[in-house]
C-alpha positions as CSV (number, residue, x, y, z in Angstrom):
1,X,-9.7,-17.5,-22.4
2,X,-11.6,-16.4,-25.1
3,X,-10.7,-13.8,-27.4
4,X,-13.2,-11.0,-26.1
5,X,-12.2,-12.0,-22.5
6,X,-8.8,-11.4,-23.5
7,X,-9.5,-8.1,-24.7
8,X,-11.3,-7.1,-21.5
9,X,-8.6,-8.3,-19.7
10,X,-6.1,-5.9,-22.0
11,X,-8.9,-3.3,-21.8
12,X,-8.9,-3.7,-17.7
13,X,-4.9,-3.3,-17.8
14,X,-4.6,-0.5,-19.8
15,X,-7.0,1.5,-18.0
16,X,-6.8,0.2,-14.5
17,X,-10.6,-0.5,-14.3
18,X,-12.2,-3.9,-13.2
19,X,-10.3,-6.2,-11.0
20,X,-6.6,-7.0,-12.4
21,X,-5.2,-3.3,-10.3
22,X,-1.7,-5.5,-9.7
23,X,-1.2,-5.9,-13.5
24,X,-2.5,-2.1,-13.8
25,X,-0.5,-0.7,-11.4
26,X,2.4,-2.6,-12.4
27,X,1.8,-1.6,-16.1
28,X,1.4,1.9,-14.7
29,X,4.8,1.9,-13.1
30,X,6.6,0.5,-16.0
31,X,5.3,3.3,-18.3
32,X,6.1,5.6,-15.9
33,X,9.4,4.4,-15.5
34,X,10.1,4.3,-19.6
35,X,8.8,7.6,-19.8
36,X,11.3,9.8,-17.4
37,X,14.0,7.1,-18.7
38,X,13.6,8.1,-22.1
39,X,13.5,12.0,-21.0
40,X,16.9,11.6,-19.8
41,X,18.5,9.2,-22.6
42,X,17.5,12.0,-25.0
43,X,19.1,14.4,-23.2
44,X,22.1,12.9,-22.3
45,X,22.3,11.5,-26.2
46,X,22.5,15.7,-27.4
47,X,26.5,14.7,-24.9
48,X,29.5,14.5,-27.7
49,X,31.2,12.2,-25.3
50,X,28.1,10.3,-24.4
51,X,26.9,9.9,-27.9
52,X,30.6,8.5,-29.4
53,X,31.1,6.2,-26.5
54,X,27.4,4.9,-26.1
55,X,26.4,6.0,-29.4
56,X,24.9,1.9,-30.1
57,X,23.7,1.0,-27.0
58,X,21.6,4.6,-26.8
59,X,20.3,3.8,-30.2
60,X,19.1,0.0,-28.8
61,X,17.4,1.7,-25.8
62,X,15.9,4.0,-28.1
63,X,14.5,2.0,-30.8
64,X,13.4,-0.9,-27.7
65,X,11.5,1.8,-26.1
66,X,9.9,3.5,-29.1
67,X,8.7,0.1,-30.2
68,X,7.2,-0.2,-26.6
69,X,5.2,2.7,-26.8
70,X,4.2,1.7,-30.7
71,X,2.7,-1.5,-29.0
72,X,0.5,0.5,-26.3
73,X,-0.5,2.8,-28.8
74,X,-1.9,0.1,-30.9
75,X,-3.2,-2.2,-27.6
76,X,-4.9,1.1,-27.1
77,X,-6.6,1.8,-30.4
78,X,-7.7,-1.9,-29.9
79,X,-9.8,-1.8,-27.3
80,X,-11.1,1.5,-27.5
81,X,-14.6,0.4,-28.4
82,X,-14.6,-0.8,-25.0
83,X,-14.8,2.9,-23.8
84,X,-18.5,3.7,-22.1
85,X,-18.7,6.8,-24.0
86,X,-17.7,5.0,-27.8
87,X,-19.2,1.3,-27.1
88,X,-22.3,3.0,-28.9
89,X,-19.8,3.8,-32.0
90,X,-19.0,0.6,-33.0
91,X,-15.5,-1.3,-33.4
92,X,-14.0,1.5,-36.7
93,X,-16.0,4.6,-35.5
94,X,-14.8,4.0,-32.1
95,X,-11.5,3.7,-32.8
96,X,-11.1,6.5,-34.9
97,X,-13.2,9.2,-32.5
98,X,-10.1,7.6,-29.8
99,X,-7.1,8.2,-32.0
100,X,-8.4,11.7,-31.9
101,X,-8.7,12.4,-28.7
102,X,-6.0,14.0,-26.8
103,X,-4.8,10.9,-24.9
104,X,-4.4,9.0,-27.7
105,X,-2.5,12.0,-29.6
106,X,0.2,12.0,-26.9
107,X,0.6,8.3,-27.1
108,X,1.1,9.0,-30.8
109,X,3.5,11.5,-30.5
110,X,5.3,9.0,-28.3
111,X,5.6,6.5,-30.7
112,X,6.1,8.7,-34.1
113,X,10.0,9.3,-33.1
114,X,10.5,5.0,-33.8
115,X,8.9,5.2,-36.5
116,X,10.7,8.4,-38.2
117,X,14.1,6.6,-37.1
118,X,13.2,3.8,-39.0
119,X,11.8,5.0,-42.9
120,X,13.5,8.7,-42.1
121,X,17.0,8.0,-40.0
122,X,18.6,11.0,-41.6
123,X,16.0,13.7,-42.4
124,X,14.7,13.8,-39.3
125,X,16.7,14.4,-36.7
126,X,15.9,17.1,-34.9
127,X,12.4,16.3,-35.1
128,X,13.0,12.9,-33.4
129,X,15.0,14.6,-30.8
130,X,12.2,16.8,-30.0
131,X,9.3,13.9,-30.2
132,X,11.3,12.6,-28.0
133,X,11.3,15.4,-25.3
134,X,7.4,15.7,-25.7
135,X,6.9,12.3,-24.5
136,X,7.0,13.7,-21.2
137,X,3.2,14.5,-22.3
138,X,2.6,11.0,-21.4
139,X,2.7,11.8,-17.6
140,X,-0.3,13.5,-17.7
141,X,-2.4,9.9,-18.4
142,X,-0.5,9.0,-14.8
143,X,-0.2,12.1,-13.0
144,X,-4.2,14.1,-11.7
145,X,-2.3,16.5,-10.3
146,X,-1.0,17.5,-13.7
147,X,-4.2,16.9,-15.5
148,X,-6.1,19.0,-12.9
149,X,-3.6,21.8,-13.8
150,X,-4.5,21.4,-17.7
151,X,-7.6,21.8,-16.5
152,X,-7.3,24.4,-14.5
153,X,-5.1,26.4,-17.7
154,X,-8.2,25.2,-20.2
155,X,-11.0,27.0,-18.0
156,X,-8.9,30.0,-17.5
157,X,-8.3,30.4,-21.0
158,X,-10.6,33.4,-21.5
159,X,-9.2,34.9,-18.6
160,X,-5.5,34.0,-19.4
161,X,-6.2,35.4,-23.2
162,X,-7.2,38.7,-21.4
163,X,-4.2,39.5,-18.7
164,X,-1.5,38.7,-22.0
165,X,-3.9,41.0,-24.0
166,X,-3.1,43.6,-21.2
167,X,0.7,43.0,-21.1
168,X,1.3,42.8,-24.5
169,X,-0.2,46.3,-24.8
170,X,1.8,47.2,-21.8
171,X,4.9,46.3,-24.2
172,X,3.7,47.8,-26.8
173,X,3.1,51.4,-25.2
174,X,6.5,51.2,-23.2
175,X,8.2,50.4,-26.4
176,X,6.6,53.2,-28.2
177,X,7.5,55.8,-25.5
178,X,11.0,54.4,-25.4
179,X,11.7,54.8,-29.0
180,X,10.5,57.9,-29.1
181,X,12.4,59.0,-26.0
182,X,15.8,57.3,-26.9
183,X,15.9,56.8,-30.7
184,X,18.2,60.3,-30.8
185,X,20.1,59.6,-28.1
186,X,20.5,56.2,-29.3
187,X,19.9,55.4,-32.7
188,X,21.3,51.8,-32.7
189,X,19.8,50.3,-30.0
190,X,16.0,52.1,-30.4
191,X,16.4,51.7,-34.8
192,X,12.5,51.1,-34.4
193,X,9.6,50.0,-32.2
194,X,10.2,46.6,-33.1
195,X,14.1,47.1,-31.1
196,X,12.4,48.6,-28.2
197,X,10.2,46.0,-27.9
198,X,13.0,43.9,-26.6
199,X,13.6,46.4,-24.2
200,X,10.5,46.4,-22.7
201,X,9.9,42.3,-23.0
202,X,13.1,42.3,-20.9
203,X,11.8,45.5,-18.4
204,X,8.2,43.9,-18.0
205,X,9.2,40.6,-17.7
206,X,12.0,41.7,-14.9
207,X,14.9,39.9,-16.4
208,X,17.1,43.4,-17.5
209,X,19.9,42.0,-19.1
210,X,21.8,45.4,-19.2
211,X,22.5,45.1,-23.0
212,X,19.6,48.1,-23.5
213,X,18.9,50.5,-21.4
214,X,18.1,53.8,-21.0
215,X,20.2,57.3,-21.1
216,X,18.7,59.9,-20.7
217,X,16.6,61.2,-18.0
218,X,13.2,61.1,-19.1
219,X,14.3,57.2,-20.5
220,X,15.1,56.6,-16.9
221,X,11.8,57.6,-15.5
222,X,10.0,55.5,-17.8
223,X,11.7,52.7,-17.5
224,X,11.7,52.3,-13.6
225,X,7.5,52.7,-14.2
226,X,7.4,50.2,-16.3
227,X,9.9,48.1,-13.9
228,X,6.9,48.5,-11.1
229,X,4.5,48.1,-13.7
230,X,6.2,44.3,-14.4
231,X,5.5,43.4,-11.6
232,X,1.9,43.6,-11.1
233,X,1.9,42.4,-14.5
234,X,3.4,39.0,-14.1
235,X,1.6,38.6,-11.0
236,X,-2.1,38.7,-12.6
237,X,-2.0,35.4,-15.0
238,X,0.0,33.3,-12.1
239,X,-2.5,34.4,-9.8
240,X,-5.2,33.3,-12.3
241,X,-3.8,29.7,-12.8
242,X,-2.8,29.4,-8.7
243,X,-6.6,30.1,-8.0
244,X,-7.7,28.0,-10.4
245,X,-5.7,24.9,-9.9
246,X,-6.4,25.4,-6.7
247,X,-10.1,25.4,-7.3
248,X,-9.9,22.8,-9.8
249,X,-8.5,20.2,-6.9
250,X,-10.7,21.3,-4.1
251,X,-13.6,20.4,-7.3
252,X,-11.7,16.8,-7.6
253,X,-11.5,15.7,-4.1
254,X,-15.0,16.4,-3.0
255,X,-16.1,14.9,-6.2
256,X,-14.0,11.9,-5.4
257,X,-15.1,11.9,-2.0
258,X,-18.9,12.7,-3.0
259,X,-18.7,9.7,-5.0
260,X,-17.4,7.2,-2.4
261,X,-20.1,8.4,-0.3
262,X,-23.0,7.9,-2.9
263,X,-22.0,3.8,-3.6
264,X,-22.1,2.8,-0.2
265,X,-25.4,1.2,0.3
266,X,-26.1,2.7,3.5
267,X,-26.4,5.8,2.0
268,X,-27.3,5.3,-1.5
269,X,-30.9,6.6,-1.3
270,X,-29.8,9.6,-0.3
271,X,-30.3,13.2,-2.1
272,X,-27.3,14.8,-3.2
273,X,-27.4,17.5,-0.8
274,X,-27.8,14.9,2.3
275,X,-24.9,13.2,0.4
276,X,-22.8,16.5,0.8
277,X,-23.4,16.7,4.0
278,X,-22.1,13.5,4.7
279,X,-19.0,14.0,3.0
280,X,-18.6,17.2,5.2
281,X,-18.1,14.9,8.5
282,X,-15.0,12.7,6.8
283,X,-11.8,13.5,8.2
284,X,-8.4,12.9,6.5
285,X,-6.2,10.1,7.7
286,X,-2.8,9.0,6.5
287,X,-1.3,5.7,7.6
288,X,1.8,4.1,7.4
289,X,2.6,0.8,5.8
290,X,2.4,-2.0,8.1
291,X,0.7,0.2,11.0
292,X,-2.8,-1.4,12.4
293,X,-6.4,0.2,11.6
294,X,-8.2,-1.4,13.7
295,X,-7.4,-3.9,16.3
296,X,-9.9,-6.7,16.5
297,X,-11.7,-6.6,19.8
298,X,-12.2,-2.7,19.3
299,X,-15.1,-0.9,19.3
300,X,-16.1,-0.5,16.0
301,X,-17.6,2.9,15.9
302,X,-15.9,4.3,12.6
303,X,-16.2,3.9,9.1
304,X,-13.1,4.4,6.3
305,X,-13.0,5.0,3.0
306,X,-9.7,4.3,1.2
307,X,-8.7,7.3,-1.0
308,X,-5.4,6.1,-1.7
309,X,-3.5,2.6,-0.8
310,X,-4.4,-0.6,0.0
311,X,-5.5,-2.2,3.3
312,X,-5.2,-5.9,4.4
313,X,-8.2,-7.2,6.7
314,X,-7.5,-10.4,8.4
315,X,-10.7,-12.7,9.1
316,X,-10.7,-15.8,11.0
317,X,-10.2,-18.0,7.7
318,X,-9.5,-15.2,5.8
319,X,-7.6,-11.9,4.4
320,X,-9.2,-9.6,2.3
321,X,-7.3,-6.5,0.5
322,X,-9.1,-3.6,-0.4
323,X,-7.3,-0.7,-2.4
324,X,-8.2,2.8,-3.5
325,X,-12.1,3.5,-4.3
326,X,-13.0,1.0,-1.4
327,X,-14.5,1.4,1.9
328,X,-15.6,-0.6,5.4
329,X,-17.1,-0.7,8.4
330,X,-20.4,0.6,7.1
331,X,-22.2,-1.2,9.6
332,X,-19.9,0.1,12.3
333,X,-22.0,3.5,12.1
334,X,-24.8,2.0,13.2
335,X,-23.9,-1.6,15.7
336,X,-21.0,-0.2,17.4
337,X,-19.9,-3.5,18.7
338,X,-16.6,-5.2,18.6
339,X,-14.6,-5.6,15.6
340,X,-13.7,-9.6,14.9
341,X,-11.0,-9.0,12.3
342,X,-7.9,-6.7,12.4
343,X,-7.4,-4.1,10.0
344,X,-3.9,-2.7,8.9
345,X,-1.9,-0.9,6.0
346,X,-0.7,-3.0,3.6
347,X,1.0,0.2,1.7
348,X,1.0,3.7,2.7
349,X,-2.7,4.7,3.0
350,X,-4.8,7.7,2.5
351,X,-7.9,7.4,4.6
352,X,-11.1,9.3,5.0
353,X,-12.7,8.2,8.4
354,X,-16.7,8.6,9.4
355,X,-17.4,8.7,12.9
356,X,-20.6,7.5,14.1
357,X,-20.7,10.4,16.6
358,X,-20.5,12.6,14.2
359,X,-22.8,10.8,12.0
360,X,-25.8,10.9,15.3
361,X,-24.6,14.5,15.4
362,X,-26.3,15.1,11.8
363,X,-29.1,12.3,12.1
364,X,-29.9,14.6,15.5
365,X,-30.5,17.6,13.9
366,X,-32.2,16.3,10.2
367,X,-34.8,13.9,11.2
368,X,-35.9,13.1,7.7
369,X,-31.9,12.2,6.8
370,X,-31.5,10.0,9.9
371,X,-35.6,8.2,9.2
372,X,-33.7,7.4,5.7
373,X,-30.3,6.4,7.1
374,X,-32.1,4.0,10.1
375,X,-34.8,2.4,7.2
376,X,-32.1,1.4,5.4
377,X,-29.7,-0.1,8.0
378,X,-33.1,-1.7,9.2
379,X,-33.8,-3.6,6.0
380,X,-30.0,-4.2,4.9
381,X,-30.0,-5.9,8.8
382,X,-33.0,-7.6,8.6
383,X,-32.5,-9.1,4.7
384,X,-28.4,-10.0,5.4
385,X,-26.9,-8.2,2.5
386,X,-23.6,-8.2,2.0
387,X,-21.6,-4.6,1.8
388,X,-17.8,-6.2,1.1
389,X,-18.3,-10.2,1.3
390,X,-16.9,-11.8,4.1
391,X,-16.1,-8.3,6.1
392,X,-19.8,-7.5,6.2
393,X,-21.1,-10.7,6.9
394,X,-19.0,-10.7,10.2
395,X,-20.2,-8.0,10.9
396,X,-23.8,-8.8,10.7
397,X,-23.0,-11.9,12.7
398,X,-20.8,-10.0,15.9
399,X,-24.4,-7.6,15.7
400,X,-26.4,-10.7,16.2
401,X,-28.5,-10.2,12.8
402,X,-28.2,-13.3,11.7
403,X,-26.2,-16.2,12.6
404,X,-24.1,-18.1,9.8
405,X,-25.8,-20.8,7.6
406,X,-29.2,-19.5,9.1
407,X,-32.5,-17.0,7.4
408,X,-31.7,-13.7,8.3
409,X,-35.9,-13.2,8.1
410,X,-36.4,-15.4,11.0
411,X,-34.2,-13.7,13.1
412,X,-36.0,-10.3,15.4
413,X,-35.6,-6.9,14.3
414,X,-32.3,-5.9,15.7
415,X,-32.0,-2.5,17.7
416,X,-30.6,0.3,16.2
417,X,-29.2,2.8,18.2
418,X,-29.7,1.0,21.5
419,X,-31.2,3.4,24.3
420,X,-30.8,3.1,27.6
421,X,-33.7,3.4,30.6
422,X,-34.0,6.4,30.3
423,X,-34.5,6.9,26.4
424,X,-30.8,8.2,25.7
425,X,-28.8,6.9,23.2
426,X,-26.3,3.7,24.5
427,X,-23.1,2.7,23.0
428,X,-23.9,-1.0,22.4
429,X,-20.2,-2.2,23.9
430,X,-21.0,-0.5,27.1
């Protein structure tokens, strides 16, 4: 191996792209793993107890872990030049646009506490203890969920920025009116604004630790407002953020799932909007590890798009696995005959599924989408392209486009769509 195949080997590891997803995902796991372990080593390390009895081998743990996430940070820096968006940079530009970003930051920040134990072991303690806490950060490379909530907070901003404007004039005016109201009655606890601003953090917010309070009357009054008041308060940036995560991963999956769509060939000429209308007909699927897909023999009058897991296809002389991104059955939409390989999970699978039904449903009533969709089944038939190797070829074969070893072109066009005597529309295993 060469040494720029060996770095876009690294560079297919790291960032689980290309074909080596069992090293990825394994590498993926393994951080994962580090990360939360660490989390709780430098919790449990703050323990009296824990730190005199374990004191050495917490140290060890430490130091082999920080050295761990020194390594990926600089494995990363690497091959950051192999990024589509820096390749245009060069090798040093590159690299130093990555270290910038906020990805690489967080892989910085879990790496700084080895290196502050080693030139700084007793000046910086508390800042290696909290280093250490932040390189929970790191799940966010690992977790969408949590990036789509970042997301979510980033777009929000403007709006965020505006509901704590409101509240913290809330707090302000309620602490005014307090002081005013109480500073006679209680000239310790209301001294100044600034004192009954921790009353009304503590009223707004609807903790009320009792420690200040109102006595008089009018003090009461104002204080249960502002109680009511807290609560509509609070409400409006959580309501904010719940909308717009929630927005942020309806955006997400149909992206994901617009995309899936767009690369199968069968559809790839499509507009975007004919695209989206597609993507309209999937329906979600989960399935089981070990449970069967498709039986061979069926009638294979569905297509499936993995969204998450892997899936094991068994073909007379051979298996195939397909994980998440992937998709078959593409010419099932279109020659509904009988499968001739079996189909089941090899890990817990999320499936989106395309019914040809529903798919003739559409074609019926957009004439120019279906002329599109039936040209290009036509010409994929007639010329014996592949859509996933081996599982497509059978296909074509079972349809009777082509027979193995043979010119697809000499074979007759093959009928789409079969219809019956009287025009209608057949289901070819009938």
């Amino acid at each position: 191996m060469t040494r720029q195949e060996f770095k876009r080997a690294l560079y297919e590891v790291l960032e689980d792209t290309g074909k080596r997803k069992l090293a990825a995902r394994f590498l993926r796991h393994f951080l994962v793993f580090l990360i939360i372990f660490n989390i709780v080593l430098a919790v449990f390390e703050t323990v009296p107890q824990v730190r005199l009895g374990f004191g050495e081998h917490l140290r060890f743990l430490q130091l082999g872990s920080g050295f761990i996430f020194l390594v990926e940070y600089i494995l990363r820096l690497y091959v950051a030049d192999l990024h589509p968006p820096l390749r245009r940079y060069g090798p040093i530009r590159a690299r130093l646009r990555y270290a910038v970003h906020p990805d690489a930051l967080v892989d910085l920040i879990g790496a700084l506490p080895l290196l502050f134990v080693l030139f700084l072991p007793n000046q910086a303690v508390v800042v290696v203890i909290i280093l250490r806490l932040l390189r929970f950060l790191k799940l966010a490379r690992y977790s969408p969920a949590l990036r789509s909530l970042i997301s979510a907070v980033a777009n929000e901003r403007r709006a965020l920025l505006g509901s704590t404007m409101i509240i913290m004039g809330v707090i302000l005016l309620a602490a005014t009116t307090m002081y005013l109201i109480e500073h006679d009655d209680q000239p310790e606890k209301f001294r100044s604004i600034l004192h009954g601003m921790y009353w009304a953090i503590t009223t707004v917010t609807t903790v009320g630790y009792g420690d200040v309070v109102p006595v008089s009357n009018l003090g009461k009054m104002v204080g249960s407002f502002v109680m009511l008041l807290g609560y509509g308060l609070i409400a409006l940036p959580v309501g904010i953020i719940a909308s717009a995560f929630a927005r942020e991963i309806h955006s997400r999956d149909f992206v994901v799932t617009w995309s899936m769509v767009a690369r199968v060939p069968l559809f790839e000429d499509l507009k975007a909007t004919e695209i989206a209308e597609v993507s309209k007909l999937l329906q979600a699927q989960s399935v089981r590890k070990g449970m069967t897909i498709a039986d061979r023999g069926d009638v294979a009058d569905r297509m499936y798009f993995i969204s998450d897991g892997e899936v094991e296809i068994k073909l007379p002389h051979d298996t195939v696995y397909l994980g998440e991104g992937s998709f078959f059955g593409e010419l099932a939409l279109i020659n509904q005959t009988r499968r001739t390989a079996t189909v089941s999970a090899y890990s817990d699978c999320q499936l989106l599924v395309l019914e040809a039904e529903a798919l003739r449903q559409l074609m019926d009533r957009d004439e120019a989408l279906a002329k599109k969709i039936m040209d290009e089944a036509r010409e994929r038939a007639l010329a014996g392209k592949k859509v996933l190797g081996e599982l497509a070829e059978e296909e074509l074969q079972q349809a009777g486009v082509f027979a193995a070893g043979e010119d697809a072109r000499t074979e007759p066009e093959p009928e789409l769509f079969s219809k019956d005597e009287a025009g209608q529309d057949k289901d070819p295993a009938q």
